[in-house]
Structures are given as C-alpha cells and as structure tokens.
C-alpha positions as CSV (number, residue, x, y, z in Angstrom):
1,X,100.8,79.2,80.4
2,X,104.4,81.1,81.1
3,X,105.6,79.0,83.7
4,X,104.2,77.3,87.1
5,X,103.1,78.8,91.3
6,X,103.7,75.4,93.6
7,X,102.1,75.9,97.5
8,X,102.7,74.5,100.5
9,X,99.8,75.3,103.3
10,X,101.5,75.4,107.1
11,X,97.8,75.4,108.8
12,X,99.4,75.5,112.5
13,X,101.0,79.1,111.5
14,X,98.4,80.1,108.6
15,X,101.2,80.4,106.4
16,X,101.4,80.0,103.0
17,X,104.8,78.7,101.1
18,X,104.9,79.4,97.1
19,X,107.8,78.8,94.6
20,X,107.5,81.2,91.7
21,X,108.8,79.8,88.3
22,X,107.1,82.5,85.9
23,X,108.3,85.0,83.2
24,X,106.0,87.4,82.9
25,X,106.0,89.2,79.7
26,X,102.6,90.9,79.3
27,X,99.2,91.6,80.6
28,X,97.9,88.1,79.7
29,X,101.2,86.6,82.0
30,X,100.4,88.8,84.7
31,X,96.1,87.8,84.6
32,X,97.2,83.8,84.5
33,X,99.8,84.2,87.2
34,X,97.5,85.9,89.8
35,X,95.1,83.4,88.7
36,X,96.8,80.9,90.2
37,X,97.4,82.0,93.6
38,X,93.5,83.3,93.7
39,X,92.5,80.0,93.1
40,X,94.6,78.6,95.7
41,X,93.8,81.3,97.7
42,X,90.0,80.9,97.4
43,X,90.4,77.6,98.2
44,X,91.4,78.0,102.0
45,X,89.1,80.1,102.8
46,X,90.4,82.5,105.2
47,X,93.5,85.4,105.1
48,X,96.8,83.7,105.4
49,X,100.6,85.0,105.5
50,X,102.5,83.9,102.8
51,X,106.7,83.5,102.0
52,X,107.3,83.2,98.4
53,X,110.2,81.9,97.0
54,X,111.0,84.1,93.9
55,X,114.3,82.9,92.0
56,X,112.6,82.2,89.5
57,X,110.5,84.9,88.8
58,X,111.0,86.9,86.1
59,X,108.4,90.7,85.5
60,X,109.6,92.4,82.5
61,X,109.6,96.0,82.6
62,X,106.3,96.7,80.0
63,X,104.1,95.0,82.9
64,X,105.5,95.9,86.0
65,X,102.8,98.4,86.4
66,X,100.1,96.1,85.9
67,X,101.6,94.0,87.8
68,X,101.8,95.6,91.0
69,X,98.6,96.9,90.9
70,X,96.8,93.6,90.1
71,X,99.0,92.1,93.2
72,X,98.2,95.0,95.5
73,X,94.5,94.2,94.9
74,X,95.1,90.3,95.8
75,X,96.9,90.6,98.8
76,X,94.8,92.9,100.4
77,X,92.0,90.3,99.8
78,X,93.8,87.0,100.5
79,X,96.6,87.9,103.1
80,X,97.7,89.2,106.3
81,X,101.2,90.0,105.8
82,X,103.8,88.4,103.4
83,X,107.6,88.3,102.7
84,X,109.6,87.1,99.6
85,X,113.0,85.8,99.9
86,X,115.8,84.6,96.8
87,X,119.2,85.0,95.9
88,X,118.9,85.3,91.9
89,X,119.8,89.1,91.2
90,X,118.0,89.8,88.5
91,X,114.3,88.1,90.0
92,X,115.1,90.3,93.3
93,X,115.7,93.4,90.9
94,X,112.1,93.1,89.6
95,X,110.2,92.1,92.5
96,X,111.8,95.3,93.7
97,X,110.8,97.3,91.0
98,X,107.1,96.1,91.0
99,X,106.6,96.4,94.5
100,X,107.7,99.9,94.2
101,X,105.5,100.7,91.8
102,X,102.5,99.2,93.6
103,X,103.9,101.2,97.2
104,X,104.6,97.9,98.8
105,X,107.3,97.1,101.5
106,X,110.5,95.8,99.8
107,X,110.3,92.9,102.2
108,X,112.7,90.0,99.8
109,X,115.2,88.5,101.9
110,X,118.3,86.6,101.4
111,X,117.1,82.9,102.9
112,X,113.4,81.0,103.7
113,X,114.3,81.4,107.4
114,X,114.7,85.3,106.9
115,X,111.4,85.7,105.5
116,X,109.6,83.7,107.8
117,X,111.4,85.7,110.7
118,X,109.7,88.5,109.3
119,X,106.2,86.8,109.0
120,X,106.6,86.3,112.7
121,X,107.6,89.9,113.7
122,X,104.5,91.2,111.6
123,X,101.9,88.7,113.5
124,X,103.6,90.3,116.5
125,X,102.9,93.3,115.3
126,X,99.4,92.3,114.4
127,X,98.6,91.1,117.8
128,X,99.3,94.2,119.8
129,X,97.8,96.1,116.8
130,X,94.4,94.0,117.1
C-alpha cells in the first residue's frame, strides 16, 4: 500500500471528513486508493457529502486519467456533493489536474471551514433542487 485515507463520519450533517496521505504512482495506486474509501463508503450505507483534506495527496501525471475517471464513477455512487480543501501547492496542482480531466468542479479551497461552507451551499442547493 502507497500511503493511508483516515475518516471521520459527522452523522448529524451526513458528512464525511478524509485526510489523504497517498502518492499515487500507477494504476495499481489509484485501484487500492479508491478501495479504501469504497469500503468505508459501503459501510454507511447511504450517499453522504464528503470534505477531504488533500495536503498530502500526491497523483502523478501517468495516472491522472485513470484516476479521474475511476473517482468520477465513485462519487456518483457514494456521494451527494463534496469539496477538497489544502494549502500544499503541488497536491492542489494535481487534484486540479485530475479533476479536470474527469470534468469535475475544481471545488479545493484554502481552509476545512471553506470547504464545508461549500458543502452547505450545495445541500442548499439540493433542497430547492429536490
């Protein structure tokens, strides 16, 4: 294994908190990293917002194809709407760059507090929607 996920379930808000700490260099990286948050996922049962904390995330440029396409396909099965948020450059550079690729929302913001602003606008938004 390349590195670690850790979670924190909020159950009051359905919200999800993970800490990334994960270099992903190839395909194999990418498979055991959304392993573990399908796992976790799975566990709880339901769709959930999530704010991940992604200093220490690292997606090297070989796999950031695969990598936005196999995270498209989890979040559209285990959540309703999440944000990222870090200050480390170079992990906000390639969340960028992956989430491009996959044609998600460049949603990483500079504090926790900032992300889970956002979470709260977009079940807002989710409410009037539904």
């Amino acid at each position: 294994m390349s590195g670690s996920v850790t979670f924190e379930y909020d159950a009051e808000k359905n919200l999800v908190f993970s800490e990334d700490n994960w270099e992903i260099k190839t395909r194999e990286d990418v498979d055991a990293f959304i392993a573990e948050y399908q796992k976790f996922l799975q566990n709880l049962g339901k769709k959930v917002y999530m704010v991940s904390h992604i200093d220490g995330l690292l997606v090297h440029a070989s796999v950031a194809g695969y990598y936005g396409e196999t995270a498209r396909t989890t979040i559209g099965n285990y959540m309703l709407g999440f944000a990222r948020w870090g200050t480390n450059d170079w992990a906000r550079m390639t969340v960028r760059t992956t989430s491009l690729k996959a044609k998600f929302t460049v949603n990483i913001y500079d504090t926790r507090e900032e992300a889970v602003q956002a979470i709260e606008e977009m079940k807002k938004a989710n409410k009037k929607e539904g």
